[in-house]
C-alpha positions in Angstrom: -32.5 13.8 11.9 -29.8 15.3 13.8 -29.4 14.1 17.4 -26.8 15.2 20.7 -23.7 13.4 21.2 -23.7 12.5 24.7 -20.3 13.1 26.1 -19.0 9.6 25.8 -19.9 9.5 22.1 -16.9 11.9 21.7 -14.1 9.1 22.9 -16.7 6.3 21.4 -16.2 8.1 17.7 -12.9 10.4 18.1 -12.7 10.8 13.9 -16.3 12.7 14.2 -15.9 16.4 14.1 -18.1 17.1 17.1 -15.8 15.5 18.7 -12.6 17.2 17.5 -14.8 20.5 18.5 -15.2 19.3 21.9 -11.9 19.8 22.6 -12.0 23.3 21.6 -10.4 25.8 19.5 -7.8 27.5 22.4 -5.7 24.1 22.3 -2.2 24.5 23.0 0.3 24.2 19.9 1.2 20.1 19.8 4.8 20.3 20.8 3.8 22.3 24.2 1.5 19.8 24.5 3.6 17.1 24.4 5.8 18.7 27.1 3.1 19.0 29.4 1.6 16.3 32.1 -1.8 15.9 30.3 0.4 15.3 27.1 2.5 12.8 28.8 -0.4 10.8 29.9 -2.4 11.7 26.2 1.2 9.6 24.7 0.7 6.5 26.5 -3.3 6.6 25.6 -2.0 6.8 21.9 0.7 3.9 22.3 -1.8 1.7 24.0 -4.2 1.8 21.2 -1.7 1.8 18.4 -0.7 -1.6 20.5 -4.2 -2.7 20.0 -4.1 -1.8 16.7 -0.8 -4.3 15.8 -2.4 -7.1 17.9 -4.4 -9.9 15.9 -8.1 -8.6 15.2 -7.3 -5.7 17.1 -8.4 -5.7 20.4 -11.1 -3.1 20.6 -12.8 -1.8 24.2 -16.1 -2.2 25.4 -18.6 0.6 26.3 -18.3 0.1 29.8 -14.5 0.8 29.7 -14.8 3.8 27.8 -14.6 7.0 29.7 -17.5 9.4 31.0 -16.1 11.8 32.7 -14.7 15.2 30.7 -10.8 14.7 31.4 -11.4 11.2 30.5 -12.6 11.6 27.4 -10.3 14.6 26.9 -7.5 12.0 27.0 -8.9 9.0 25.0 -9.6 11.8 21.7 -6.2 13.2 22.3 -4.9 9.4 22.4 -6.4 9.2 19.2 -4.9 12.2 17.8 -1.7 11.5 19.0 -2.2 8.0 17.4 -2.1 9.0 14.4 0.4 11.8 14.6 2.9 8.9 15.7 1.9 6.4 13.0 2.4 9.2 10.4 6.0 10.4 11.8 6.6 6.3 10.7 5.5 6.8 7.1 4.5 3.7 6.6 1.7 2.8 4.4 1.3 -0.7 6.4 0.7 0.7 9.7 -1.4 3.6 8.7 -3.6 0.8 7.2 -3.6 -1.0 10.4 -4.2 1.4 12.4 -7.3 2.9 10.4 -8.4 -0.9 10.0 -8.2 -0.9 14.0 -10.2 2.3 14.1 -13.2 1.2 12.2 -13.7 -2.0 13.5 -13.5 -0.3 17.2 -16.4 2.2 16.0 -18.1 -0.8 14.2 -18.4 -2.7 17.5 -19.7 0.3 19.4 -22.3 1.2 16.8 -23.6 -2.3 17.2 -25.5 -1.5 20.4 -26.0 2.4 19.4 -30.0 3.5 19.0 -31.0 4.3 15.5 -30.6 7.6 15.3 -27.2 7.8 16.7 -25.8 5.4 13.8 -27.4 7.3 11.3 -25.2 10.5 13.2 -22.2 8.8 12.8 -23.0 7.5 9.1 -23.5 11.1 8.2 -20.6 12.5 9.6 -18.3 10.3 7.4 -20.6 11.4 4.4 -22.9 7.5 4.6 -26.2 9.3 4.3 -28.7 6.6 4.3 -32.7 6.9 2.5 -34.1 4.2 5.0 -32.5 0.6 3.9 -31.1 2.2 0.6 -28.0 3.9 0.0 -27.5 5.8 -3.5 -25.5 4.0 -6.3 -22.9 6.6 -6.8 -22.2 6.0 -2.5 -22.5 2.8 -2.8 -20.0 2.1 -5.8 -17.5 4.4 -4.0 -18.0 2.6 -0.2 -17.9 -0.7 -1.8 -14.7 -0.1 -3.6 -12.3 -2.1 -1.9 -15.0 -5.4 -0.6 -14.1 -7.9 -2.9 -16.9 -10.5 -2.2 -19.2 -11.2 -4.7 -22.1 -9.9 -3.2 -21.4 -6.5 -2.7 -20.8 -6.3 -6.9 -23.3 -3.8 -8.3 -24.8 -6.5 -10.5 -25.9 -8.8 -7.8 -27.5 -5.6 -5.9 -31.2 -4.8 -6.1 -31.2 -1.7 -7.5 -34.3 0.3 -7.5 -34.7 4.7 -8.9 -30.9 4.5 -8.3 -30.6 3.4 -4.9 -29.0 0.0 -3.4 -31.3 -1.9 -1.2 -28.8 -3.1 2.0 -29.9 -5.4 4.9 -29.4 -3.6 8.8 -26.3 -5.8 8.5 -24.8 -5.1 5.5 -25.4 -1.4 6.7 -23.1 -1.8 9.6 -20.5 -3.3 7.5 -20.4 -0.6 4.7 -20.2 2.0 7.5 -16.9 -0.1 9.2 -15.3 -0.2 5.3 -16.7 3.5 5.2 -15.0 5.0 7.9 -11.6 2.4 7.4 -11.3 4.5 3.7 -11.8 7.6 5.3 -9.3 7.2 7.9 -6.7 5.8 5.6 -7.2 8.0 3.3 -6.7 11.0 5.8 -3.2 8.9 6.7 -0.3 10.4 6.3 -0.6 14.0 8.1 1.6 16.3 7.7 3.4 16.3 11.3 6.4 19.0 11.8 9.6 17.3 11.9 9.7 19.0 15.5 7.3 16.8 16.7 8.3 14.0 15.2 11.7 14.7 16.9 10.0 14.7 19.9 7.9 11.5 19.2 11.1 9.8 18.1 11.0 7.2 21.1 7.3 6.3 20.6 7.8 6.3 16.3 10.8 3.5 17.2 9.1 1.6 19.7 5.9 1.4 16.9 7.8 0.5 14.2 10.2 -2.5 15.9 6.8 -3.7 17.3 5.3 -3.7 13.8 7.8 -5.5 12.4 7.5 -7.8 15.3 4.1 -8.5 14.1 5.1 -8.9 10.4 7.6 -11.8 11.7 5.0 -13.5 13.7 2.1 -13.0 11.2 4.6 -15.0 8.6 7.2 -16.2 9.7 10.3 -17.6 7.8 10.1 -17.0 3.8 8.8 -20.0 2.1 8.5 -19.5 -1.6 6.7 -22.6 -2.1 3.8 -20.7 -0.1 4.1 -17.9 -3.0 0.3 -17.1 -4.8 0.5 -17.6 -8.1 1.0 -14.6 -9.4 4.1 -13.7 -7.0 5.3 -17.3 -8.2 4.8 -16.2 -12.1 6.8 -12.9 -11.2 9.8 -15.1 -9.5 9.6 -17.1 -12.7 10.1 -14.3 -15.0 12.5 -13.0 -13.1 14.5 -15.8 -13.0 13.7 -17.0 -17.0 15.2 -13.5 -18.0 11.1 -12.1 -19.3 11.1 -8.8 -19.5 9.0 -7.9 -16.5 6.7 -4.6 -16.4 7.3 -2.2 -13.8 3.6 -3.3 -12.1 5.4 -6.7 -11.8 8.5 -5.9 -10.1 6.8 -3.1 -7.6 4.1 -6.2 -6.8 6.9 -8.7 -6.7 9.2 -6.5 -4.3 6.1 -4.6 -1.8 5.0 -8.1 -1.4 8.8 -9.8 -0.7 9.0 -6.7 1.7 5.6 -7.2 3.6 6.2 -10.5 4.4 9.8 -9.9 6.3 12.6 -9.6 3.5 14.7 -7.2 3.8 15.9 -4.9 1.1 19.6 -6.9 1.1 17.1 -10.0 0.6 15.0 -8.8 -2.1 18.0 -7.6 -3.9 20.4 -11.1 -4.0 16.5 -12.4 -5.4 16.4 -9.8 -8.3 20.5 -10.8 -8.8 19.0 -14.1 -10.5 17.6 -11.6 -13.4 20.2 -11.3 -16.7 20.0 -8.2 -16.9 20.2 -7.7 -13.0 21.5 -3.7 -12.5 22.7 -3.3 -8.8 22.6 0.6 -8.8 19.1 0.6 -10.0 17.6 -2.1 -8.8 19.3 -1.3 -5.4 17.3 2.5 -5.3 14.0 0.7 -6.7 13.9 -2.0 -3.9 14.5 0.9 -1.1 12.7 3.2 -2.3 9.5 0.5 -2.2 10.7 -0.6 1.3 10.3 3.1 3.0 13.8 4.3 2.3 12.3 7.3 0.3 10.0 7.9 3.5 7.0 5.7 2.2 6.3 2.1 2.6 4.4 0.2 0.3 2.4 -2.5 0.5 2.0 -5.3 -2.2 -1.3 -4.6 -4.7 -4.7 -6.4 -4.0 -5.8 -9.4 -6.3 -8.2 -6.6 -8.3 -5.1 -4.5 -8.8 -3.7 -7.4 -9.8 -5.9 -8.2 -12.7 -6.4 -4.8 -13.5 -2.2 -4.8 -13.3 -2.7 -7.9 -15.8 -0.4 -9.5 -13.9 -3.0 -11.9 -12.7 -2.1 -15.7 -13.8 -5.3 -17.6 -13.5 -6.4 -18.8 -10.1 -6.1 -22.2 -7.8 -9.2 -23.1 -5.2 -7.4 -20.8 -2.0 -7.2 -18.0 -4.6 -11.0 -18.3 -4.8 -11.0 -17.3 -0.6 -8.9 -14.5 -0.5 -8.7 -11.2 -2.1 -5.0 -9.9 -1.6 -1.6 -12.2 -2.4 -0.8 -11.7 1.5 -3.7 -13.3 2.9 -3.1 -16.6 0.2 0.6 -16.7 2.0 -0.6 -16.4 4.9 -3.4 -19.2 4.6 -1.2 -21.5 3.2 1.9 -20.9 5.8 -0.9 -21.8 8.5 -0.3 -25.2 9.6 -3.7 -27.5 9.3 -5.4 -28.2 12.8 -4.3 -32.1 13.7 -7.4 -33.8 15.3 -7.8 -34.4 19.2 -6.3 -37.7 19.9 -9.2 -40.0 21.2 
């Protein structure tokens, strides 16, 4: 049943297409929108939510802060727009994933609270059309995709005339990965190198803070904190085993993600025999963002699928992507209170 969008559902759910409609058709092309004083103030609503994007969990607003007024919520969707303009003048694959990461967990804690029918609204304008508490196994296969937990497998569903049976729950959390996919997938745009030009500042400012994050997140390089299968690739590398190009694009987007530097990565690949400079030299740039797209290091299922998966130890079990075991395992263990 289709229901009205009150005029704060617009800034609540920017990535809806009433709400792209709300700020009409007769908009001004970007770049003389930039130069303008709403686009000036529309800049710093876009930097402060890719900030809240790069900070742990992602700091996301409550209703009560959200706008209600019309020039309020004008800003906040052009924020949003603008957000992702700047993230895609970065071209880089690890920030666009943040940032749509940020986005549906924002939407996901605002549809918390939302009445029925306005969830359903938002489920079906990202193409989540629910039959009651089922969703159809075709949908569900697809929204499921990239959940790695054991219950959301197709085999440990109930599945009933071909649709999924999902708990309220589950359905708020298959409409957050839902609208996550979607967003990424929308991520890069195609931005003008004119506004990028004039987004320079903000694209810098983005990408130092990033890496900022990166730094934080993991600190100093410890390879004794390397997942398995990263530690297999280093020992390849180094035993002179021929290594498939899945291997080295895993072993160098992940060596990259965590703070090396191209320079870095390269001296590693040196230990190889048959170690090429030239080539390797392009390969490791060109996976670091040189070519204009960054890359980040393959999931555990890409992994397998990759065959490049070595067997497992007990933190492999917890996580679902070679970054998260490095990170776990960097994280110092909590000492106890002294009593």
């Amino acid at each position: 049943m289709r229901v009205a969008l009150e005029l704060k559902d617009f800034s609540k759910y920017p990535f809806l297409k009433e709400s792209q409609e709300f700020m009409g058709r007769d908009t001004e092309a970007i770049d003389q929108f930039l130069l303008s004083t709403a686009g000036k103030v529309a800049v710093r609503h876009a930097m402060d939510r890719i900030r809240a994007a790069l900070r742990p969990r992602g700091t996301v607003l409550s209703e009560a802060e959200l706008p209600a007024d019309s020039l309020g919520v004008k800003m906040a969707v052009s924020g949003y727009v603008l957000a992702r303009i700047i993230i895609s003048c970065a071209r880089d694959r690890g920030l666009a994933e943040r940032l749509a990461r940020y986005e549906a967990q924002r939407a996901y804690a605002l549809l918390l609270d939302e009445n029925p029918e306005t969830r359903d609204f938002v489920a079906a304008g990202v193409g989540m059309e629910m039959a009651g508490s089922s969703l159809s196994v075709t949908r569900y296969v697809e929204v499921v995709a990239g959940l790695h937990e054991e219950r959301w497998r197709l085999v440990n569903r109930d599945v009933h005339a071909g649709q999924v049976r999902v708990t309220p729950e589950e359905i708020d959390e298959l409409l957050r990965e839902r609208i996550r996919v979607i967003l990424e997938r929308q991520l890069p745009l195609k931005v003008p190198g004119k506004v990028c030009g004039m987004l320079q500042q903000q694209t810098d400012e983005v990408t130092a803070a990033f890496r900022a994050s990166i730094l934080e997140q993991f600190g100093a390089v410890e390879e004794s904190c390397f997942p398995p299968c990263i530690q297999a690739l280093v020992a390849a590398l180094t035993g002179g085993t021929n290594m498939p190009h899945q291997g080295r694009f895993a072993l160098t987007a992940f060596l990259h993600n965590i703070g090396m530097n191209p320079a870095e990565i390269i001296a590693l690949f040196c230990r190889a025999p048959d170690f090429d400079l030239q080539k390797t030299q392009y390969q490791v740039e060109h996976i670091s963002g040189r070519g204009g797209t960054e890359y980040t290091a393959p999931s555990c299922a890409a992994m397998r699928t990759f065959g490049i998966c070595v067997g497992s130890d007990a933190l492999c079990e917890r996580v679902s992507h070679p970054l998260s075991y490095y990170r776990k395992k960097k994280k110092p263990e909590k000492k106890p209170e002294p009593t």
